[in-house]
C-alpha positions as a Markdown table, in Angstrom:
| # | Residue | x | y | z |
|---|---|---|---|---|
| 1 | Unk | -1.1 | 3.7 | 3.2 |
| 2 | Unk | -4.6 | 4.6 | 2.3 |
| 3 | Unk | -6.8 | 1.6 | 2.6 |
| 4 | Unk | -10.1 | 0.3 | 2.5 |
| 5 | Unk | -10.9 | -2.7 | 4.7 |
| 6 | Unk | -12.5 | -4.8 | 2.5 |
| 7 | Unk | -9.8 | -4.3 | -0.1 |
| 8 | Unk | -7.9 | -7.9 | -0.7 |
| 9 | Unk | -5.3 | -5.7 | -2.9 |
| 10 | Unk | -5.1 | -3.3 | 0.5 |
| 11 | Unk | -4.8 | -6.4 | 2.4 |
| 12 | Unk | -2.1 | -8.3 | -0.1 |
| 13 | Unk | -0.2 | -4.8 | 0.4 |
| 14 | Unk | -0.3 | -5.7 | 4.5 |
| 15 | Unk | 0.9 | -9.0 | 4.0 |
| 16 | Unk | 3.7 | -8.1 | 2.5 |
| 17 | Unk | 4.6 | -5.7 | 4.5 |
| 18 | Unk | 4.3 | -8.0 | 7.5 |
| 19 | Unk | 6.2 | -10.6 | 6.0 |
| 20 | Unk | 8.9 | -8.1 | 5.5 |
| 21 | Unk | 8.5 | -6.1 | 9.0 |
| 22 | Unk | 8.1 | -2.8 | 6.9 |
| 23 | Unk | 6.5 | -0.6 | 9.4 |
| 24 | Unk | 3.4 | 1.4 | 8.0 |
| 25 | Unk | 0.4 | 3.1 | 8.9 |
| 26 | Unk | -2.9 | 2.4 | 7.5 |
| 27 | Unk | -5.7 | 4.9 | 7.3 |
| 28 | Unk | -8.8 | 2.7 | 6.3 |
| 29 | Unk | -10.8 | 5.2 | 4.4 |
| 30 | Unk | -14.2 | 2.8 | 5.0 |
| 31 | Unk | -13.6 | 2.4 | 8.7 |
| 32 | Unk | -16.1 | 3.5 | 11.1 |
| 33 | Unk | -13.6 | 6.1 | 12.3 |
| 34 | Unk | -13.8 | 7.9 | 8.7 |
| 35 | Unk | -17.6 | 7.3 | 8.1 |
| 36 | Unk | -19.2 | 10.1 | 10.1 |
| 37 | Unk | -19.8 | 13.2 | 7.7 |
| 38 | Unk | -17.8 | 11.8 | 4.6 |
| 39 | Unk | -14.5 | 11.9 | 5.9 |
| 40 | Unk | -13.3 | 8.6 | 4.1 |
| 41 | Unk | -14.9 | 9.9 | 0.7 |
| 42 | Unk | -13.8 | 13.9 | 1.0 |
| 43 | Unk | -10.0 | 12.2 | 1.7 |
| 44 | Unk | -10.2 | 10.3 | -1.6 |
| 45 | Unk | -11.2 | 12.9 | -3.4 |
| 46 | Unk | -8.1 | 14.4 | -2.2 |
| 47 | Unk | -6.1 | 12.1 | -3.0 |
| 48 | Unk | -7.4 | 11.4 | -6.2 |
| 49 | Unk | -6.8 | 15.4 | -7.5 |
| 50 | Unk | -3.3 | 14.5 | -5.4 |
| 51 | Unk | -2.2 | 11.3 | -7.1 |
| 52 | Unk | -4.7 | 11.5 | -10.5 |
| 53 | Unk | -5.2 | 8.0 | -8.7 |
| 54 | Unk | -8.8 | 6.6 | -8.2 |
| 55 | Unk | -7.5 | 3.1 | -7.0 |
| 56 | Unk | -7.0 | 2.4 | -3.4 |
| 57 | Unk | -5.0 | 1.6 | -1.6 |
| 58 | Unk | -2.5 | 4.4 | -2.0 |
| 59 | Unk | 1.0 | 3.9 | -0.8 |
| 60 | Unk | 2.9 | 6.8 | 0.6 |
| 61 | Unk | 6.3 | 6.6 | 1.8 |
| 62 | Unk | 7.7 | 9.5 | 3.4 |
| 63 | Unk | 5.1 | 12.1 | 1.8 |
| 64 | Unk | 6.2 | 10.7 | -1.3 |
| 65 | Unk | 3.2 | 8.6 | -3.3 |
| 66 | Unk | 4.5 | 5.3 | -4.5 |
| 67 | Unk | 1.2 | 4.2 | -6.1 |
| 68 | Unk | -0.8 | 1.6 | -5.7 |
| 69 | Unk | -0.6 | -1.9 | -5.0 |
| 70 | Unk | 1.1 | -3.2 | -8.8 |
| 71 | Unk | 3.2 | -0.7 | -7.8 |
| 72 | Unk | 4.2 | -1.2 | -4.8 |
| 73 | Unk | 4.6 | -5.1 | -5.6 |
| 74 | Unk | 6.4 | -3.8 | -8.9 |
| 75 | Unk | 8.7 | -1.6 | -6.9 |
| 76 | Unk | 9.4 | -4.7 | -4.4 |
| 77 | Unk | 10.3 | -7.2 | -7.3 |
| 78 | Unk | 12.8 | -4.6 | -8.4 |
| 79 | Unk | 14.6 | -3.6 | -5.7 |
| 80 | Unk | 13.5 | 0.1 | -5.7 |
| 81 | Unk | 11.1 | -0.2 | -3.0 |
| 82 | Unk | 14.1 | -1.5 | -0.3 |
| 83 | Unk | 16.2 | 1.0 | -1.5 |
| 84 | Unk | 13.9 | 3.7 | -1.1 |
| 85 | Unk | 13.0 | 2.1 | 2.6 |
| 86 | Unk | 17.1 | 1.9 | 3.1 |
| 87 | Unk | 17.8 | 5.6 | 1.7 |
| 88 | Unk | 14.7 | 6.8 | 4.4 |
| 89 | Unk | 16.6 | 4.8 | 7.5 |
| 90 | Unk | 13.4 | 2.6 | 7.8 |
| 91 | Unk | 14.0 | -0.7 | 8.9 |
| 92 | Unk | 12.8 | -3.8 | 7.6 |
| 93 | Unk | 13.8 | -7.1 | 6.7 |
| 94 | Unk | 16.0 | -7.1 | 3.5 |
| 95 | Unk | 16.4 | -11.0 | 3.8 |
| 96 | Unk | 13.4 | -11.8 | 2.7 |
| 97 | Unk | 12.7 | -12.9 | -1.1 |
| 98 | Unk | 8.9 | -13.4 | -2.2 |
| 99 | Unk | 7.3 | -12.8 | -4.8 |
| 100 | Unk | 4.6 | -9.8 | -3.8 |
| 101 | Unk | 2.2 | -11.2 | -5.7 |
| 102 | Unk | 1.8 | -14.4 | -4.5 |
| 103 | Unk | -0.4 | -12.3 | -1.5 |
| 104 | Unk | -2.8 | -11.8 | -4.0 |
| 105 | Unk | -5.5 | -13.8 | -3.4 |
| 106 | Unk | -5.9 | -16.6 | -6.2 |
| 107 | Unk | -8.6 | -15.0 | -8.6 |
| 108 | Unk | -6.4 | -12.0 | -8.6 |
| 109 | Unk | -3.2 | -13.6 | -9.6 |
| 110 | Unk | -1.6 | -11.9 | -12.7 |
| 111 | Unk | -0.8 | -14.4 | -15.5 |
């Protein structure tokens, strides 16, 4: 996952990703680690001729880009997402049934 820190969709992407103990690695493009000479911006650009995405975060799963967070919470509600975890051997917790956007914080909330 490509991430900002500040990013409450990048953090609404982590949350359900805890809740569902789906293992992940996030590179957070604004960190400190990423701010000497650019690095965070000359990754995005990158990723955006990559993905022809300019959001963030971006959500990679095994090399292959799953989008971005409506995505990701898309791919959840319909299965696709735990399938595609399953198919890759990644374990995770197929128990659990949430709605992914319900992380979102409030003012976010699609009606």
């Amino acid at each position: 996952m490509f991430a900002l820190e500040w990013c409450e969709f990048c953090w609404a992407v982590r949350k359900l990703f805890g809740h569902c103990r789906i293992p992940y690695r996030s590179i957070d493009l604004d960190s400190t680690a990423y701010q000497r000479d650019d690095r965070g911006g000359q990754i995005r650009a990158v990723l955006r001729q990559r993905t022809a995405c300019k959001t963030i975060p971006q959500i990679f799963l095994g090399g292959e880009f799953i989008g971005g967070a409506t995505d990701t919470f898309d791919a959840f509600r319909s299965g696709t997402l735990q399938r595609r975890l399953s198919e890759r051997g990644v374990s995770f917790d197929a128990t659990v049934l949430v709605d992914p956007y319900t992380f979102l914080p409030g003012w976010l909330h699609p009606r």
